[in-house]
N, C-alpha and C positions, 0 to 999 in steps of 0.2 A: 504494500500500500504506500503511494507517494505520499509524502509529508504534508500535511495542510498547511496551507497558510495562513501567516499571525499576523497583526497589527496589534501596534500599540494601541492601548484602550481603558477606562474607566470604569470598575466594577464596584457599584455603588462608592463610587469615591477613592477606590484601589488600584495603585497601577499594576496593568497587566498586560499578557499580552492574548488576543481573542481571536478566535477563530471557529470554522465549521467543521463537522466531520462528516462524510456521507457516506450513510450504512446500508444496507438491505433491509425494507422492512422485515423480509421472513429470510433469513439467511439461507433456508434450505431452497429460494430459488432466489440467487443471487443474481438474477436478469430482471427480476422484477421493481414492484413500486421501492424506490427508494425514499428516504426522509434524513435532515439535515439534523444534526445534533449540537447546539453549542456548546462550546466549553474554553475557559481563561487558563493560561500560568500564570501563576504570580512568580516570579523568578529568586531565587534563593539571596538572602541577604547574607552579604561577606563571602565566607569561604564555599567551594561547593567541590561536590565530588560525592555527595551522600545523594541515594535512592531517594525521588520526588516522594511527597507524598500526595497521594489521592483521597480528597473528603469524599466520602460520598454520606449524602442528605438523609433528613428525617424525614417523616411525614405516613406510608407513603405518598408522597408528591412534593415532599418541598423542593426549593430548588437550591443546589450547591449554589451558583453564581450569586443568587440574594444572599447566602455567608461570607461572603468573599471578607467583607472584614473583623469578622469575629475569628475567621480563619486565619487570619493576617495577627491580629492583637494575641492568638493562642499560638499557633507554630511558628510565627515568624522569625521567633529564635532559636529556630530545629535548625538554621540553614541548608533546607530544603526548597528545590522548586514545590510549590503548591498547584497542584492542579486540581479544579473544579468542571464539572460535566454535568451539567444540567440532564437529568434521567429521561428517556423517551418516554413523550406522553405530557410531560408538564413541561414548568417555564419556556425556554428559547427552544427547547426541543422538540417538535412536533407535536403541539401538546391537543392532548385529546378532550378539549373543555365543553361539556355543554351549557346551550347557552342560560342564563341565569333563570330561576324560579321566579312566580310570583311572591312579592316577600308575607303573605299571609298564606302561600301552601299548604295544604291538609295531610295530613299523612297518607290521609284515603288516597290524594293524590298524585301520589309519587310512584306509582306502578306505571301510570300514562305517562306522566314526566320522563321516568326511565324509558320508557320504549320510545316515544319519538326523538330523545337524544341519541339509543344508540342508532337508529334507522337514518339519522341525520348526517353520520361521520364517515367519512370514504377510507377509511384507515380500519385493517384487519387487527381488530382488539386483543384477540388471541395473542397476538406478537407482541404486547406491552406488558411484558411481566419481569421481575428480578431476573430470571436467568439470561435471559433476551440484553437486559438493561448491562447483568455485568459482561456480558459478550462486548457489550459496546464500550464498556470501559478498558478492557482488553484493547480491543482494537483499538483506541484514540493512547494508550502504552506505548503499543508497537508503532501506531503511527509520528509515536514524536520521538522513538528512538531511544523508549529507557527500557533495561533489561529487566531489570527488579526493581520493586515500589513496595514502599510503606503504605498501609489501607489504617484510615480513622475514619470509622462509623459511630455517631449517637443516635439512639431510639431503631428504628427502623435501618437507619444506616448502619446500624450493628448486623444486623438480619443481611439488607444487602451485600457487606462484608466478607460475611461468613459462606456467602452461596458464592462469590468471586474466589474465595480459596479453594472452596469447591472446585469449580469448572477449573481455574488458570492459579492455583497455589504454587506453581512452580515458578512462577515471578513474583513472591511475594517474600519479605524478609520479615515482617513486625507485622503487629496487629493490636490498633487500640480498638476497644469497645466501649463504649460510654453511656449506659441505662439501655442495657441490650438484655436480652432474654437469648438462653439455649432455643435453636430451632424444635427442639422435640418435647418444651413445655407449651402447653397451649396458652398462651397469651392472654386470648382475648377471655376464655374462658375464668382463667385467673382473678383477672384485673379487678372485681367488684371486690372480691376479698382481701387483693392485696390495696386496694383503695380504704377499704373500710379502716384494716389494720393500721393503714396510714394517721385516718382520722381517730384512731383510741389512742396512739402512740402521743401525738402533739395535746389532744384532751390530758393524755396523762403527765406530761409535759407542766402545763397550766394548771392543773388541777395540784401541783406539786409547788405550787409559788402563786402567795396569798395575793399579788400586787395583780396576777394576772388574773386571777379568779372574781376579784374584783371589780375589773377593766369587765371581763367578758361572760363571766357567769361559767360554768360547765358546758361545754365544747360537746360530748356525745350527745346528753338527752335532747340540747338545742337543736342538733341538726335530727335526728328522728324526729323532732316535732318540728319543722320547719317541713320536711317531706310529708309528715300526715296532712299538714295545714294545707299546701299547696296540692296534694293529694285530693283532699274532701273538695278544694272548695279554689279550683285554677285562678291564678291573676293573669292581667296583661301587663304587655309596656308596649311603651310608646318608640319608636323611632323611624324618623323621616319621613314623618305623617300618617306610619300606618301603624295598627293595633298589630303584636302578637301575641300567641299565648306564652304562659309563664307558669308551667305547673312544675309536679314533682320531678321530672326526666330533666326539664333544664335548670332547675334549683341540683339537681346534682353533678349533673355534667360543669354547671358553673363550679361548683364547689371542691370538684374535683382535678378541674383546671387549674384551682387555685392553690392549689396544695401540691403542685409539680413542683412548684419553687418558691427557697425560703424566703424569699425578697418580699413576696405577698402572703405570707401566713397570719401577719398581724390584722390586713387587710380580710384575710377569711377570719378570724375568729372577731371581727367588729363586726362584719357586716351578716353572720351569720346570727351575732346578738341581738343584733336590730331584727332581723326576721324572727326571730322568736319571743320577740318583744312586740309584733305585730305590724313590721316596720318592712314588708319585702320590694320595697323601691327601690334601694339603692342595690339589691343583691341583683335583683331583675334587671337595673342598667347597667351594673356589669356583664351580663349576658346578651342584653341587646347588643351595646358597643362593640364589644371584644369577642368573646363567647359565639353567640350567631354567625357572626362572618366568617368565621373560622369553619363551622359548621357547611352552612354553604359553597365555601370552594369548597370541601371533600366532595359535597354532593355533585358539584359538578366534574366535577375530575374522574371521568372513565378508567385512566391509569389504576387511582385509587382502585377501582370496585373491581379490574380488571385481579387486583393483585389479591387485594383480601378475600374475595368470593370462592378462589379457586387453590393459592398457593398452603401448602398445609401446614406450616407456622402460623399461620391468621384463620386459622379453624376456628367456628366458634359454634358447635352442634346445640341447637335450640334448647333440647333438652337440660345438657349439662349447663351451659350457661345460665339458665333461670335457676335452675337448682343453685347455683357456687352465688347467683345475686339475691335469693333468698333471704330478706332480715337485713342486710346491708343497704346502704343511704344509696346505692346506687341499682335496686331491684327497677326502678321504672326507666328510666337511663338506658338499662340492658333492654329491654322488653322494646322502647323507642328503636335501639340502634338492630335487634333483630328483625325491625318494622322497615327498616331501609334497606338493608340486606334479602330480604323477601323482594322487596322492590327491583332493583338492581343486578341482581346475581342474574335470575332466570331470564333476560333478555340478552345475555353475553354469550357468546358461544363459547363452549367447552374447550380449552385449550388444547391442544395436541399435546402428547406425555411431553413431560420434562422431568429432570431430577427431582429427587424428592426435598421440596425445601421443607420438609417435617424432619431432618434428620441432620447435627450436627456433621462437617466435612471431619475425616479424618487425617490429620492432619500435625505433624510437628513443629510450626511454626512457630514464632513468642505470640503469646498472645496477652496484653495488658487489659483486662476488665474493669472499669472503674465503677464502681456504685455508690450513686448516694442513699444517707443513710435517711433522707427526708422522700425518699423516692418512693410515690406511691402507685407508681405501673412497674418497676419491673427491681423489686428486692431483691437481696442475696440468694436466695433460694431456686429464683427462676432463672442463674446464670451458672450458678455450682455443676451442673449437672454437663458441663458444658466439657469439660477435665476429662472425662470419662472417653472422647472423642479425641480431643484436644491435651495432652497430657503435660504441654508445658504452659499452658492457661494460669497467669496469676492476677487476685483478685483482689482489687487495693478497695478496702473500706474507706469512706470518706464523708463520717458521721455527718458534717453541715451541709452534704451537697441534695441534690435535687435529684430531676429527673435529666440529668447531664451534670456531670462535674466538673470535666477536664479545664476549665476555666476559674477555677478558684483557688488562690492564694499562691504555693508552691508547686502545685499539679501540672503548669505548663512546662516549668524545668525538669518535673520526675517524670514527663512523659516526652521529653526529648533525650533524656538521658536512655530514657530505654528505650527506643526505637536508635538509638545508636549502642547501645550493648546489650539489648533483648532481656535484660534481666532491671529488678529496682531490688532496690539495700532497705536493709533496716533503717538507715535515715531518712529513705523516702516514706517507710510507712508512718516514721515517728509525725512526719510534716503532713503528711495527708492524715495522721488524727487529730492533729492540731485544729483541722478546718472545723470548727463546731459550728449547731446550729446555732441562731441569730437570736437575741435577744427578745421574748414577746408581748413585752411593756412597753420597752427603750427605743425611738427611733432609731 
């Protein structure tokens, strides 16, 4: 494959250098529809001669290039090139979007929504999945001439990581994962109870320190009653002139957003006091603003539905999941999210076999794990298992972090240390305990 060409460029504010790569959409008929993929370097500062590294995104569907400078403020003192690739399907990469909902949607009516979006896309959906996607990050490797690459995935881009070692491990030397889950723990099915867990651990937290008990009252019974309230008897909110609804599914999904990271814990346990004080305005315009939006790009993003519906890491069998969100503040949340996935799933066509992404790569690699210890999607427990596959897998606790660490305090230096000698010391874990959670009185 000839080398693409780059141009100097601006990736939200980062210099880089940018260019396209053109892939097959179905590689097994590589005379066919082709589509274009962007992707930046950011070029190594100082010294070089160390293996680029490749982020690849969260979501699924975010886009590396919109990281470009959290990527920059975290490795850019690996001195490493950075390369970023926008995944096929989303941002500069072919993206598969349909077009927006009306913003008062029914759920009733997302079965028609789903079917004339996918009836509307000229692009074979089949071919937008992880394996396809790290195919393509492979090839944009070989296309720019490096032999072996460092891979850092958080959240999903843990997932996507781990299927890239899979298919093309033999050009990989390091491996960070950042609030990743083992492919052969079911994720989604987890999540309510490692959510709820989240929410007793911080209640026990506060419950533990009079100044905060104070401030906000007891943290568990508040949010059970805040879900029955919303439950019995739905509110709306207002934004940009139109009503939505505001019941139990989005008082949790809010609430659970909010407790990914420690920077807004203060902000969830005020605003869940006022909801149980009779006050669900301000929890509700956190969900209009923030919350919502977020929501509707997944709904629009094919990619997404293409990935989760079908790949078997993102399994989420009806059955088990209602059972595991049982009694947990997020039982109606589940029940919602299995209500779009009804929607979505059965208007996609069946992929053609691929690897089993239900199945950790086997593999000797370094692989660095970082967990936080605030992280209420994917704990220690959902990555442990991971070792078993991966037998030099190690797994730095980092009590104050979130749902993503590698960004706080000393973690950017003990994770360039190891992805240049594959192992971390005993002075890195001393410094990654150090990171404690955040104060939830004290600004």
């Amino acid at each position: 494959m000839a080398r693409p060409a780059t141009k100097a460029c601006k990736v939200v504010g980062v210099a880089a250098l940018c260019g396209k790569l053109s892939v097959a959409e179905n590689r097994a008929r590589p005379s066919g529809r082709r589509i274009s993929l962007s992707f930046a370097v950011i070029p190594a500062r100082g010294a070089k001669g160390r293996e680029p590294l490749f982020y690849l995104a969260g979501g699924p569907g975010g886009s590396a290039l919109a990281s470009a400078r959290f990527a920059v403020e975290v490795f850019g003192g690996a001195k490493r090139d950075i390369v970023l690739l926008d995944q096929r399907g989303v941002g500069r990469s072919a993206p598969l979007v349909c077009p927006s909902p009306a913003p008062e949607i029914e759920t009733s009516e997302l079965p028609a929504f789903a079917r004339r979006c996918v009836a509307g896309v000229r692009a074979d959906t089949r071919m937008y999945g992880t394996d396809a996607a790290m195919d393509d990050v492979d090839a944009l490797r070989a296309a720019l001439g490096y032999e072996r690459v460092v891979v850092y995935g958080g959240s999903y881009g843990a997932t996507a990581a781990l299927v890239y070692v899979a298919r093309h491990g033999a050009h990989v030397t390091r491996v960070v994962l950042d609030g990743g889950t083992s492919p052969d723990i079911p994720f989604f099915e987890r999540a309510p109870l490692a959510g709820q867990a989240a929410i007793d651990r911080l209640a026990a937290r506060c419950d533990a320190d009079p100044g905060c008990v104070r401030a906000f009252g007891h943290l568990t019974p508040q949010v059970t009653a805040v879900i029955e309230q919303l439950r019995a008897d739905p509110a709306t909110v207002a934004t940009n002139g139109v009503r939505i609804p505001f019941g139990a599914a989005e008082a949790g999904l809010t609430i659970q957003s909010l407790s990914r990271d420690p920077a807004t814990l203060r902000a969830l346990l005020a605003l869940v006091h006022q909801a149980a004080s009779g006050d669900t305005a301000p929890l509700a315009k956190v969900y209009a603003d923030a919350i919502r939006p977020a929501v509707i790009s997944n709904i629009r993003k094919l990619m997404y539905w293409r990935i989760t519906c079908f790949e078997g890491w993102a399994r989420q069998r009806p059955q088990q999941a209602t059972a595991a969100a049982r009694s947990t503040y997020l039982e109606d949340e589940v029940a919602a999210e299995l209500q779009f996935r009804s929607a979505f799933c059965p208007g996609l066509r069946q992929p053609r076999p691929e690897p089993d992404t239900a199945a950790p790569p086997r593999s000797s690699v370094p692989v660095l794990a970082l967990v936080g210890g605030l992280d209420p999607q994917d704990p220690r427990e959902n990555i442990a298992p991971l070792s078993r596959a991966m037998p030099r897998t190690t797994i730095l606790d980092v009590p104050g972090g979130g749902h993503g660490s590698v960004q706080y305090g000393c973690l950017p230096q003990v994770v360039a240390r190891f992805l240049d000698a594959g192992r971390i010391t005993s002075a890195d874990r001393a410094c990654a305990n150090r990171i404690e959670p955040p104060s939830l009185v004290r600004p």
